[in-house]
C-alpha positions in Angstrom: 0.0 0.0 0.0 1.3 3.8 -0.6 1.7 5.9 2.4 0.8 9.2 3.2 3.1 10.9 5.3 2.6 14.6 6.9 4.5 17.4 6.2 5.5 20.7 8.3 4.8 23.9 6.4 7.1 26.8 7.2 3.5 27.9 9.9 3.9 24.7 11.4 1.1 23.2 10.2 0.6 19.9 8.8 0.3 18.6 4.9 -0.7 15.8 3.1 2.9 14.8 1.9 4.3 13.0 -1.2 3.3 9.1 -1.7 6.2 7.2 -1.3 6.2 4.0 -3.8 7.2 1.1 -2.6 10.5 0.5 -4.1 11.5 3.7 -2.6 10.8 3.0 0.6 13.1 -0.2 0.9 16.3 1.0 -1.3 18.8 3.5 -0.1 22.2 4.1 -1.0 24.0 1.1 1.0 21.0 -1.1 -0.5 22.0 -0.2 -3.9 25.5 -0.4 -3.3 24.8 -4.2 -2.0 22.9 -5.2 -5.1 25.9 -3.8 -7.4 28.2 -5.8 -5.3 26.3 -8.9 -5.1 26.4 -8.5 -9.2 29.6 -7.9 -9.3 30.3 -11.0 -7.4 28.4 -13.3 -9.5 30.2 -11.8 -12.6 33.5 -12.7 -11.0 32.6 -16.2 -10.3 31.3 -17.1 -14.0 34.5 -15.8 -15.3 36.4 -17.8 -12.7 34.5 -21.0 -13.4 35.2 -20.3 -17.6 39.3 -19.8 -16.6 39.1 -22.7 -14.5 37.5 -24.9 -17.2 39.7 -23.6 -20.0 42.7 -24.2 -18.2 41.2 -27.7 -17.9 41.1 -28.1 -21.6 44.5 -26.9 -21.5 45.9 -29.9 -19.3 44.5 -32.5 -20.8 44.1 -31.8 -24.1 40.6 -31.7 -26.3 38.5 -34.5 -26.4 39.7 -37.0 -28.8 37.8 -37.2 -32.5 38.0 -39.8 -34.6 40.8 -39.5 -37.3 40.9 -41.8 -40.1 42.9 -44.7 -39.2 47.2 -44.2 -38.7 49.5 -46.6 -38.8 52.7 -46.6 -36.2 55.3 -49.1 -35.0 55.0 -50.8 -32.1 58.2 -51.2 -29.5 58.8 -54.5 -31.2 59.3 -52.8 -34.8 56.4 -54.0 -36.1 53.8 -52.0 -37.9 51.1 -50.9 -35.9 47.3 -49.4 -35.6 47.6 -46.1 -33.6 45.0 -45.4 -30.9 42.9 -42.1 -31.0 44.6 -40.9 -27.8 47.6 -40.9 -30.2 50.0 -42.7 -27.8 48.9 -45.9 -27.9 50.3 -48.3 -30.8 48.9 -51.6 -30.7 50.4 -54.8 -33.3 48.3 -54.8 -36.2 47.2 -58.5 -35.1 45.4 -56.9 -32.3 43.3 -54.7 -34.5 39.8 -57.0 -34.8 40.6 -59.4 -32.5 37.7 -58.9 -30.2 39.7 -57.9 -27.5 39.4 -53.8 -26.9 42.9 -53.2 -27.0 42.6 -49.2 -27.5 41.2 -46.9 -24.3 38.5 -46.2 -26.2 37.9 -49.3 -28.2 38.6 -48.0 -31.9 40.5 -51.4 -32.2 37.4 -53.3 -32.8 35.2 -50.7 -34.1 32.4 -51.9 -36.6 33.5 -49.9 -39.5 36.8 -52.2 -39.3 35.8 -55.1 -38.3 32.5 -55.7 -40.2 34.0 -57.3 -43.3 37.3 -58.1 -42.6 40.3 -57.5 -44.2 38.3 -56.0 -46.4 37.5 -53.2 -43.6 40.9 -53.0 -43.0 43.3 -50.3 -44.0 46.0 -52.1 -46.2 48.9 -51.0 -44.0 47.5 -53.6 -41.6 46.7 -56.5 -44.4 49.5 -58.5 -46.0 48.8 -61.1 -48.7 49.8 -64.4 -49.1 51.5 -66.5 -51.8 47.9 -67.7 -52.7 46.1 -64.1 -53.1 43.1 -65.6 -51.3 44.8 -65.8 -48.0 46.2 -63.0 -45.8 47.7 -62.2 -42.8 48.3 -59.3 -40.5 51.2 -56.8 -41.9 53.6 -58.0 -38.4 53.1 -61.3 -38.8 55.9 -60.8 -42.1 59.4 -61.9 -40.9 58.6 -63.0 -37.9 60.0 -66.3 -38.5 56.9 -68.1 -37.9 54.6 -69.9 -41.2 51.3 -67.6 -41.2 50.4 -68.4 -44.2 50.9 -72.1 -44.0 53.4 -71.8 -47.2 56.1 -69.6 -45.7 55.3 -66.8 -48.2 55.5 -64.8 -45.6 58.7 -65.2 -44.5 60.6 -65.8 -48.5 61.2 -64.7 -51.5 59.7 -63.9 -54.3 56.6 -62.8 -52.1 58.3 -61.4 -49.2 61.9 -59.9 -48.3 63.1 -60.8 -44.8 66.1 -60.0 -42.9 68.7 -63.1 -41.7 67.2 -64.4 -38.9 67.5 -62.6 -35.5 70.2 -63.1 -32.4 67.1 -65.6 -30.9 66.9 -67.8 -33.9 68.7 -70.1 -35.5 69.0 -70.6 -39.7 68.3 -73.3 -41.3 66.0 -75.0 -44.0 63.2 -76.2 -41.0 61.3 -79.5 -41.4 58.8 -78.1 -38.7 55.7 -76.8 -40.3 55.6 -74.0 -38.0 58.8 -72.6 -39.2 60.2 -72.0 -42.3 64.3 -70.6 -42.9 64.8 -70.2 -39.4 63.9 -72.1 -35.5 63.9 -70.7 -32.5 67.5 -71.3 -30.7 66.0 -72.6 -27.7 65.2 -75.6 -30.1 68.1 -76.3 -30.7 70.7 -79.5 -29.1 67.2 -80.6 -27.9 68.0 -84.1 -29.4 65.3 -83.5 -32.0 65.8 -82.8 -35.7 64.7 -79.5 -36.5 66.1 -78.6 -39.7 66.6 -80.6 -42.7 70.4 -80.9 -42.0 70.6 -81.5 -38.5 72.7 -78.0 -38.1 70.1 -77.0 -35.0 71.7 -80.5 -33.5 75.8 -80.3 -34.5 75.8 -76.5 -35.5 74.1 -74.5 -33.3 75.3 -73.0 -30.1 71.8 -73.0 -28.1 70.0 -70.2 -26.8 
């Protein structure tokens, strides 16, 4: 409700004052001066909240997208399938193996693994001596028969280094192996290769 207050006149008597609104009667000067601070508060914590969350973004980076698929090597020298945090590089036999290898499972995404190796990239696909069969690009040259022929690991299909400090060459009669056995196979007492080097020849593991 508006009030009517009484006012002196310079005879002493009494008036019918101004109405006084509402709005006037509660605000004054430290009133106002509280509301501007109370603003100015708020303003200061939105901005503070905004630092705080860009400097978030700042430490740990943007969320992670997802880039085409990138190939890497893997700490073994192999080629690899690089995760979308792009740390992680897993062997390309991990890729589609229906384990999820990467943090956020891009290793056995649908895209990829729907029609495999079709849905593979072709750094992670290599092909065998009979074009119908394949194998994983780090399974070359790793001494072991993938592709049941040893096309992966000889010529004409594929180039391989000599065998490494852990294997022993030799023309293998082992179906597992094909120009080179493991060392630890060898002076076992059992023929290994076709001219008993892994039993008179070689030095052992």
């Amino acid at each position: 409700m508006n009030k009517i207050f009484l006012q002196m006149d310079i005879n002493g008597s009494a008036t019918a004052g101004t109405k006084v609104l509402p709005r006037e009667e509660g605000c004054s000067r430290l009133c106002c001066s509280r509301q501007g601070a109370c603003l100015s508060a708020s303003v200061l914590l939105l901005l503070a909240a905004l630092a705080a969350l860009l400097a978030l973004v700042a430490i740990l980076g943007p969320p992670p997208h997802a880039p085409g698929a990138q190939t890497c090597m893997t700490l073994a020298n192999r080629t690899g399938f690089l995760c979308h945090d792009r740390r992680s590089c897993i062997p390309a036999s991990g890729v589609c193996d229906g384990v999820r290898t990467c943090a956020y499972g891009e290793d056995e995404d649908e895209a990829l693994c729907r029609d495999v190796p079709q849905g593979l990239p072709s750094f992670l696909v290599a092909r065998c001596g009979d074009p119908a069969s394949w194998i994983y690009s780090d399974q070359k040259c790793d001494g072991t028969n993938n592709c049941g022929d040893c096309s992966d690991e000889r010529s004409p299909v594929t180039v391989c280094p000599p065998c490494s400090p852990g294997w022993w060459r030799c023309p293998s009669i082992v179906f597992e192996y094909c120009d080179c056995i493991p060392r630890r196979l060898c002076r076992d007492r059992v023929q290994h290769c076709s001219d008993w080097s892994d039993e008179y020849s070689c030095p052992g593991p």
